[in-house]
FIVEX-405048 format. One line per field, with one value per atom (N, C-alpha, C): residue number from 1; residue in three letters; atom name; y, z, x. Coordinates in Angstrom, 2 decimals, m for minus. Example, Ala and Ser with C-alpha at 12.3 -4.5 7.8 and 13.67 -1.06 7.14 Angstrom:
BEGIN
drentor: (1_1_1_2_2_2)
loti: (ALA_ALA_ALA_SER_SER_SER)
marlum: (N_CA_C_N_CA_C)
v: (m5.69_m4.50_m3.30_m2.25_m1.06_0.03)
w: (7.80_7.80_7.80_7.08_7.14_7.87)
u: (13.19_12.30_13.20_12.85_13.67_12.90)
This chain:
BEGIN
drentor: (1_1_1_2_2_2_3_3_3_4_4_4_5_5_5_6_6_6_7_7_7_8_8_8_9_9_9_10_10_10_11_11_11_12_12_12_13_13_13_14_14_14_15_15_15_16_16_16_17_17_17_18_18_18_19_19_19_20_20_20_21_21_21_22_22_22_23_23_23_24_24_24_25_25_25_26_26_26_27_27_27_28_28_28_29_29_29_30_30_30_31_31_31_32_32_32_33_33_33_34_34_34_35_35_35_36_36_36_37_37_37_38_38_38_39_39_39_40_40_40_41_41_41_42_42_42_43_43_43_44_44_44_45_45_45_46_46_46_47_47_47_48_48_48_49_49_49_50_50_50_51_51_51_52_52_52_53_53_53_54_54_54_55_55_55_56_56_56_57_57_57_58_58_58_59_59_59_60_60_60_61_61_61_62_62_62_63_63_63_64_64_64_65_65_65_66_66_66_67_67_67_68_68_68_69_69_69_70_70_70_71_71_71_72_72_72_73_73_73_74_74_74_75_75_75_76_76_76_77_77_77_78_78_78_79_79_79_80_80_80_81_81_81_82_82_82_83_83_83_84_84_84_85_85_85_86_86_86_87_87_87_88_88_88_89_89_89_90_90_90_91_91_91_92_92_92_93_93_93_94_94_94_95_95_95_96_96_96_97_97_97_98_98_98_99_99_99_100_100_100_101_101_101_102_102_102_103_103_103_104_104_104_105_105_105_106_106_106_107_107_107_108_108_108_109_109_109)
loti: (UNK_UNK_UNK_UNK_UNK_UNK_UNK_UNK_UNK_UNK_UNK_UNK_UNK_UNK_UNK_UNK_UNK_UNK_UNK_UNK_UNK_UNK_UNK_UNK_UNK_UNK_UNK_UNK_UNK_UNK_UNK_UNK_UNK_UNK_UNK_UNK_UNK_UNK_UNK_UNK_UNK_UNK_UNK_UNK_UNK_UNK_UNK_UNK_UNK_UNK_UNK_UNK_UNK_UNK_UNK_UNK_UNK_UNK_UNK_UNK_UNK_UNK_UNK_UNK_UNK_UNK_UNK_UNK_UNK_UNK_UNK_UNK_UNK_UNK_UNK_UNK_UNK_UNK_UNK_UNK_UNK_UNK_UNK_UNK_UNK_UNK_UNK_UNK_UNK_UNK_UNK_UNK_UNK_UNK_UNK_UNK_UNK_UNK_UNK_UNK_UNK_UNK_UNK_UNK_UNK_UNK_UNK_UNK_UNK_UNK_UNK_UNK_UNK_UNK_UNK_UNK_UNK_UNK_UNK_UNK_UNK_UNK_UNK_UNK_UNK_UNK_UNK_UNK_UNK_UNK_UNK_UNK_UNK_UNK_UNK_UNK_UNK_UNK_UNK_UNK_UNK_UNK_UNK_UNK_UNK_UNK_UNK_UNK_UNK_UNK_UNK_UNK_UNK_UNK_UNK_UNK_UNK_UNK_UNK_UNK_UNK_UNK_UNK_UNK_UNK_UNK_UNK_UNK_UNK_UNK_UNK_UNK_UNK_UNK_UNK_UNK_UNK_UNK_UNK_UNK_UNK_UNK_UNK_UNK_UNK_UNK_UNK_UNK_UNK_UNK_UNK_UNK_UNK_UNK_UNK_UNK_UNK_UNK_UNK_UNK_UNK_UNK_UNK_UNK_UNK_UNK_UNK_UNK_UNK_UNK_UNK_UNK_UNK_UNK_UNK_UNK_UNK_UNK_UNK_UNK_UNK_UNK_UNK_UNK_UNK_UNK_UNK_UNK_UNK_UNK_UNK_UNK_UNK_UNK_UNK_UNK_UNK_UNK_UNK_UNK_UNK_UNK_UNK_UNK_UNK_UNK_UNK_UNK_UNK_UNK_UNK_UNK_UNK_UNK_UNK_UNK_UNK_UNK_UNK_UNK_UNK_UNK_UNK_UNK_UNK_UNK_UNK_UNK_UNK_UNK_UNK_UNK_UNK_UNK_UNK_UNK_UNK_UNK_UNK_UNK_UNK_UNK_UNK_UNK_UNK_UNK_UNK_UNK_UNK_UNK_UNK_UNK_UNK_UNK_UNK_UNK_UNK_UNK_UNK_UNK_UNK_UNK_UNK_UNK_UNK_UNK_UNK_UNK_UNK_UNK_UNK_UNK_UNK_UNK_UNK_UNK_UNK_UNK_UNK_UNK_UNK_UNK_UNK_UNK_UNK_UNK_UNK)
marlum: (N_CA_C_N_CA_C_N_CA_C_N_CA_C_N_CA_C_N_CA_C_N_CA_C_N_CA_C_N_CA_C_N_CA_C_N_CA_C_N_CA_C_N_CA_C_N_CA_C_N_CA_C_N_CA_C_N_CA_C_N_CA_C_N_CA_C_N_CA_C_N_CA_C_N_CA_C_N_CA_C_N_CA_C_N_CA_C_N_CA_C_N_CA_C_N_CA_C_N_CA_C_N_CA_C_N_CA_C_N_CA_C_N_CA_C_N_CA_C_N_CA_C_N_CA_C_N_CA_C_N_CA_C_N_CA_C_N_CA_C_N_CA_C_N_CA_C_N_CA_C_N_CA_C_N_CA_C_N_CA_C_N_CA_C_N_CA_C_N_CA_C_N_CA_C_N_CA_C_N_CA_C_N_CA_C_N_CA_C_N_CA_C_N_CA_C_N_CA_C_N_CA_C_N_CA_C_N_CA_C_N_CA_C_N_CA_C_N_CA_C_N_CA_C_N_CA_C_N_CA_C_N_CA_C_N_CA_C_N_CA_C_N_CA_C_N_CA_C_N_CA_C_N_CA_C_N_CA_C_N_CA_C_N_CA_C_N_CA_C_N_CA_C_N_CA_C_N_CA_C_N_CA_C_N_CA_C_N_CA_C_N_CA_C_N_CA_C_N_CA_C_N_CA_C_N_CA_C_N_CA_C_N_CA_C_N_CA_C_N_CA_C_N_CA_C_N_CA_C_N_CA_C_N_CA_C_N_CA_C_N_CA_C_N_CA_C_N_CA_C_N_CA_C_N_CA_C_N_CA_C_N_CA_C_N_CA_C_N_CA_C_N_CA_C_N_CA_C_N_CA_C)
v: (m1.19_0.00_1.25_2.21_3.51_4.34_3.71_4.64_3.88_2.52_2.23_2.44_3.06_3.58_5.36_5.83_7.42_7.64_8.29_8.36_10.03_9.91_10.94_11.77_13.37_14.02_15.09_15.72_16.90_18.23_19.15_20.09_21.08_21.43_22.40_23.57_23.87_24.80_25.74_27.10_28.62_29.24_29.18_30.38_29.47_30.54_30.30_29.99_29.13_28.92_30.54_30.57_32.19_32.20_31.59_32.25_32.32_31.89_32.23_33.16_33.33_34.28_35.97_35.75_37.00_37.49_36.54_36.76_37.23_36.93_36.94_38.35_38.92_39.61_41.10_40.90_41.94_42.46_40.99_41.41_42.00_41.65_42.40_43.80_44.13_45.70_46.60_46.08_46.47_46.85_45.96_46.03_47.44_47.05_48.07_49.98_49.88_51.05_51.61_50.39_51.11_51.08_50.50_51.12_52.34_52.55_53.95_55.13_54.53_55.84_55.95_55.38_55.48_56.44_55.68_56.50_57.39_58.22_59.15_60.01_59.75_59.90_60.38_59.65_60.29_58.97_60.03_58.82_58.46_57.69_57.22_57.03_56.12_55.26_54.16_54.32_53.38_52.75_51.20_50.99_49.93_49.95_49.62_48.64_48.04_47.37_46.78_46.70_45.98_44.53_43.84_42.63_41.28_41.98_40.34_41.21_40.19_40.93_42.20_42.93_44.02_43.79_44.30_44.47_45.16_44.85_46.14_46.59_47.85_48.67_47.72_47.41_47.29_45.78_44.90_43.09_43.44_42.62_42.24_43.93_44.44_45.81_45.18_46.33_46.08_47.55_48.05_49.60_49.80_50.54_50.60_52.15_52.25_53.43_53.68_54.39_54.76_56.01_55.87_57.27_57.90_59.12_58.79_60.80_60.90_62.38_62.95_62.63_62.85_63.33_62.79_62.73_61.42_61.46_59.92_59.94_58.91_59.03_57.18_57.20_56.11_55.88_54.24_53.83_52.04_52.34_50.54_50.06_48.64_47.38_46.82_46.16_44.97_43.54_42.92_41.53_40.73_41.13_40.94_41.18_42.95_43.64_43.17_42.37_42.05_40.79_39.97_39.23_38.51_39.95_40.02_39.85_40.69_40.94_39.71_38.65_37.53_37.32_37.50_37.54_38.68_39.79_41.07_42.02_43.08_44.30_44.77_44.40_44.62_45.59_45.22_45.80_47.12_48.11_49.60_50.06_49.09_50.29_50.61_49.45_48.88_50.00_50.25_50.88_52.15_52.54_53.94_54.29_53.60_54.00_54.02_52.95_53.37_54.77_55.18_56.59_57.82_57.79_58.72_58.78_57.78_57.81_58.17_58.10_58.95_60.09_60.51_61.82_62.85_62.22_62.65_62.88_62.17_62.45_63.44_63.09_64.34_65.76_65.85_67.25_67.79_67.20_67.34_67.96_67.30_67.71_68.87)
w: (0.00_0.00_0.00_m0.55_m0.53_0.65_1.52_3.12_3.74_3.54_4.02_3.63_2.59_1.88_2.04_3.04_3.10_4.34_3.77_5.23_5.78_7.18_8.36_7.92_7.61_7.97_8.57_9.13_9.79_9.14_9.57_8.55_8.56_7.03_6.87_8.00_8.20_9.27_8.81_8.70_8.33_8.87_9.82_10.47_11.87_12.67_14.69_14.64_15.99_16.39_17.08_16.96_17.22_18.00_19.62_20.66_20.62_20.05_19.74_19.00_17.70_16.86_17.57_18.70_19.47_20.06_21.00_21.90_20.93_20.04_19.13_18.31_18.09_17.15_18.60_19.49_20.94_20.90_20.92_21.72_20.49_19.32_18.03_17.43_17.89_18.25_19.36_20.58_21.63_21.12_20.65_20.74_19.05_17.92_17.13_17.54_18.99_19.17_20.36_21.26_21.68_20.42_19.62_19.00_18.29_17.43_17.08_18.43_19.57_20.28_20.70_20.93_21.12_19.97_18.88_17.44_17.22_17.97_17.64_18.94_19.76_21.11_22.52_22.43_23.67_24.28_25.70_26.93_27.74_28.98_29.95_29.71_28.21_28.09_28.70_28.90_29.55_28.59_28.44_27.45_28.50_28.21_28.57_27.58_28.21_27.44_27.82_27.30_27.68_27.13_26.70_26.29_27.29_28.91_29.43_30.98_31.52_33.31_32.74_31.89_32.04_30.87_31.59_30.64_29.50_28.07_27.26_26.74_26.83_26.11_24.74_24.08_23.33_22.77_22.58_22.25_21.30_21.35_20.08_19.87_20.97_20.74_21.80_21.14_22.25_22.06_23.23_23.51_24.02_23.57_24.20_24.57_25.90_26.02_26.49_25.40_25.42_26.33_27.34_27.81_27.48_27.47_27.25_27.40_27.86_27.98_28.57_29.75_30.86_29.61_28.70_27.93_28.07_27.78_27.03_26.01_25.20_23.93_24.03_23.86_23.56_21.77_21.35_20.16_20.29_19.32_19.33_18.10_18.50_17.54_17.29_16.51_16.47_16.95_16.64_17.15_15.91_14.92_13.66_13.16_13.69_13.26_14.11_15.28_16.06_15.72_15.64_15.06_13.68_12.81_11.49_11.31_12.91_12.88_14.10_13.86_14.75_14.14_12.79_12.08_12.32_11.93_12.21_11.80_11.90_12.27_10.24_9.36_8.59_7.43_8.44_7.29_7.78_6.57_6.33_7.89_7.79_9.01_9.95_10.63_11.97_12.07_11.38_11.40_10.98_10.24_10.53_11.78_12.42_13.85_14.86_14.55_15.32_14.90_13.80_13.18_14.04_14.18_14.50_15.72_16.68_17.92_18.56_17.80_18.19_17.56_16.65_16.36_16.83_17.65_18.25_20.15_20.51_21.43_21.58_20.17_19.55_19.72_19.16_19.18_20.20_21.43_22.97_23.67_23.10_23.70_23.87)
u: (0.82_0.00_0.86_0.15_1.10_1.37_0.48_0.46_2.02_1.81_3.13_4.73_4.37_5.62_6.09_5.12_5.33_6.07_6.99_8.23_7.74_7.45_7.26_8.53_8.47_9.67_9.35_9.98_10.01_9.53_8.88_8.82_10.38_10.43_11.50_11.59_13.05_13.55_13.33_12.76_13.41_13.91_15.20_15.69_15.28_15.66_14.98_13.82_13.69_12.27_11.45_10.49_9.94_10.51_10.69_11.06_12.50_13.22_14.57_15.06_14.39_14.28_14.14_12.81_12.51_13.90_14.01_14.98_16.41_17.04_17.96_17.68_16.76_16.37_16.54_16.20_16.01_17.14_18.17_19.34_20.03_19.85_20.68_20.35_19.12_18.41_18.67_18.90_19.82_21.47_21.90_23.49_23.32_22.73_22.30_22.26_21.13_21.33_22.40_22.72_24.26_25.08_25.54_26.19_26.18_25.07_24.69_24.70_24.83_24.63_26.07_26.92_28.57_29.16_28.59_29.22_28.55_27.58_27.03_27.72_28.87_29.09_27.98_26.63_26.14_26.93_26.62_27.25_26.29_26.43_25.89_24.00_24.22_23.41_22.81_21.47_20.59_19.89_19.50_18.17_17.15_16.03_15.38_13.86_13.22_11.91_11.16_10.29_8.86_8.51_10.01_9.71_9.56_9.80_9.63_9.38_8.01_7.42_6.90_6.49_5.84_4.36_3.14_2.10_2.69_1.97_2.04_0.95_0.85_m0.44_m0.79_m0.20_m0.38_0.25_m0.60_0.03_1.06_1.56_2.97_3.94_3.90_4.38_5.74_7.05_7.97_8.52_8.12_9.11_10.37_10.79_12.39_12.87_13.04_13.31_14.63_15.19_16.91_17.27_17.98_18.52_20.05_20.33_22.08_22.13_22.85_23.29_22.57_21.72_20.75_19.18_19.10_17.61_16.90_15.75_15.61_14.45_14.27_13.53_12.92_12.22_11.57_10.99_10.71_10.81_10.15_9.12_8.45_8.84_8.49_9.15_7.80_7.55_6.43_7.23_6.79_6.94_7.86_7.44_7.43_8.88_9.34_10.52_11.25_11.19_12.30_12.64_11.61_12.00_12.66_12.13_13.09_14.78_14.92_16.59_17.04_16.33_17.14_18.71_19.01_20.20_21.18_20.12_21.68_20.70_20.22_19.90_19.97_18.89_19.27_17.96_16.94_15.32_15.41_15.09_15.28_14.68_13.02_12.85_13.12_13.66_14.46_15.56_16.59_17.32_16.59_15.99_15.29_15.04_14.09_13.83_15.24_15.81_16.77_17.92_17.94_18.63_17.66_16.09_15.41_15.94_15.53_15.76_17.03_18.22_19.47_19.78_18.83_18.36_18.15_17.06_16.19_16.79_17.52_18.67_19.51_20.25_20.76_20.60_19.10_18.74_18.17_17.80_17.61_19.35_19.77_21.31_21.72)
């Protein structure tokens, strides 16, 4: 019979499992905007978020609020965009927001 001839396989991998992907994608958006904020020289940077123990206004939202040169500016992610950059910090908008947001530091300064 043909049922006995169909071999079980796994489904194909794409990348991280979501919750790895999340977590991977956080921490490569984190390290993203300390770096932009070093090379932009503010100092005594803080970051912060709403991705783990805190309600959020808003489901699948992740805020991040950056401090650095006694300002701070806050900036959301979807669920979606963080998890885009489980690899490396690379879709236009991701890095847009993160250009505004040390911009936007910037011009508080």
């Amino acid at each position: 019979m043909a049922a006995d001839t169909i071999e079980s396989r796994a489904p194909l991998s794409h990348g991280p499992a979501p919750a790895a992907a999340f977590t991977s994608g956080l921490r490569n958006i984190r390290h993203a905007i300390e770096s932009r904020l070093k090379d932009s020289g503010i100092e005594r940077q803080a970051l912060g978020d709403t991705a783990q123990g805190c309600d959020r206004s808003v489901p699948g939202m992740v805020i991040v609020d950056v401090g650095g040169n006694g300002k701070t500016a806050r900036v959301t992610f979807t669920r979606d965009e963080v998890e885009d950059c489980s690899e490396r910090v690379g879709t236009y908008c991701v890095k847009s927001k993160i250009n505004h947001l040390v911009e936007e530091l910037l011009a508080r300064s």
